[in-house]
N, C-alpha and C positions, 0 to 999 in steps of 0.2 A: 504494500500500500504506500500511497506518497500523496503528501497533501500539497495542492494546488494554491496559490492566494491569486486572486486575480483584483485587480482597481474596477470596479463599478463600470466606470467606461470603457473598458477595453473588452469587460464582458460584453458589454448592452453593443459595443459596435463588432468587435469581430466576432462572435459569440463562439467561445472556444468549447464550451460543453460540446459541438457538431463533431468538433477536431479528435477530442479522445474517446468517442465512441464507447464501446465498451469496460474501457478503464473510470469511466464515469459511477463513483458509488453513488452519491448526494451532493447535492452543494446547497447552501445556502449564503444569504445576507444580513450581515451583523455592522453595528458598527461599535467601536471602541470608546467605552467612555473616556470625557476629559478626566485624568487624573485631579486636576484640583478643581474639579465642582465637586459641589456637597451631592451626597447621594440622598435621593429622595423615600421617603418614610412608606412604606404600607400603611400605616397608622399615624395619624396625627397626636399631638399629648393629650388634646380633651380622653380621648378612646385609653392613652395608654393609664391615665388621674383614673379615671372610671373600671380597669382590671384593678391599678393598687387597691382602691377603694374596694374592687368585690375579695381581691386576694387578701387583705387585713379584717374584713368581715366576718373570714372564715377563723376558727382552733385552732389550725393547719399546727399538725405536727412533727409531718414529711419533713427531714430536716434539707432535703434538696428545696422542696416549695418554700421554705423558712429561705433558705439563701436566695432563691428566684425573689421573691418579695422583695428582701431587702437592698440587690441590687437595682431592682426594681425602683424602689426610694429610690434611692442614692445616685441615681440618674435623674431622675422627678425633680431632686432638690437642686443638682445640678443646672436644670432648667429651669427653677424658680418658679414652679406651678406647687410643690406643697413644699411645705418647711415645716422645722421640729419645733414644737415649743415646750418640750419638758423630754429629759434624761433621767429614768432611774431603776435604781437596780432590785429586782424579784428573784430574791432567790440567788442564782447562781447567773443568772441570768442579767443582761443589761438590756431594757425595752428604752424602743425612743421613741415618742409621744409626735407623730405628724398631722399638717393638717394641711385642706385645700387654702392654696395663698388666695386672697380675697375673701374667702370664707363667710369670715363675719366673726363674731361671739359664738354663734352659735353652731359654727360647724362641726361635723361630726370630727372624734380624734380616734383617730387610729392607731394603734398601740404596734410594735413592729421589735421583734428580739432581734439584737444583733446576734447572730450565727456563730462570729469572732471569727471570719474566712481570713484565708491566708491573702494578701495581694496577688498571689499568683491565681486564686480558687477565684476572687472576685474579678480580676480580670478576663478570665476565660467566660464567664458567665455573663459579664459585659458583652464580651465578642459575641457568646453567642447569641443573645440577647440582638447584638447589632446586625446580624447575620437575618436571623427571622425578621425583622423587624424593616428592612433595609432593601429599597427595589434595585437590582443590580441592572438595571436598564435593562 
């Protein structure tokens, strides 16, 4: 097998598919994104505020779903759509108290245990987080 790259126009005018006949498996038309544009979201943050909201709603005591969550925050907060306003410790455990920014008084709070992932544990989770998340053109 031997892969082809041909320019757009060289296909559409000498149309080389004709030329290799049989050695022809597929082709198709792609084109490469710019390296420095922003890649654009499947989900906007209203959608991503409204999972934290149903995923801290829940016991949840998947300690994978525990670190999905609270990467989850910690990207939220990063974008400035909920922020924490109370730190404390339960137990063995350290919860951090978030809420939707704009809120009000009266917003709901959402309680979220730090996990205590390693930067390496919270980075991959990010990634992959960014990965699902993320339209690869």
């Amino acid at each position: 097998m031997e892969r082809l790259d041909f320019d757009p126009a060289v296909w559409e005018s000498a149309n080389p598919a004709q030329g290799l006949g049989d050695r022809l498996l597929c082709w198709w038309r792609t084109q490469v994104p710019d390296p420095t544009s922003k890649r654009q979201m499947f989900v906007d943050d209203e959608t991503l505020v409204d999972l934290f909201e149903r995923l801290a709603a829940e016991s949840e005591q998947d300690p994978a779903r525990q670190a999905f969550r609270f990467v989850l925050g910690l990207i939220l907060l990063r974008r400035r759509k909920i922020r924490m306003v109370d730190r404390r410790r339960e137990g063995d455990d350290e919860v951090w108290v978030m809420k939707r920014v704009g809120g009000g008084d009266d917003a709901p709070l959402w309680p979220v245990v730090d996990p205590r992932l390693s930067e390496e544990d919270a980075d991959a989770i990010a990634e992959q987080l960014s990965t699902i998340l993320a339209d690869e053109g």
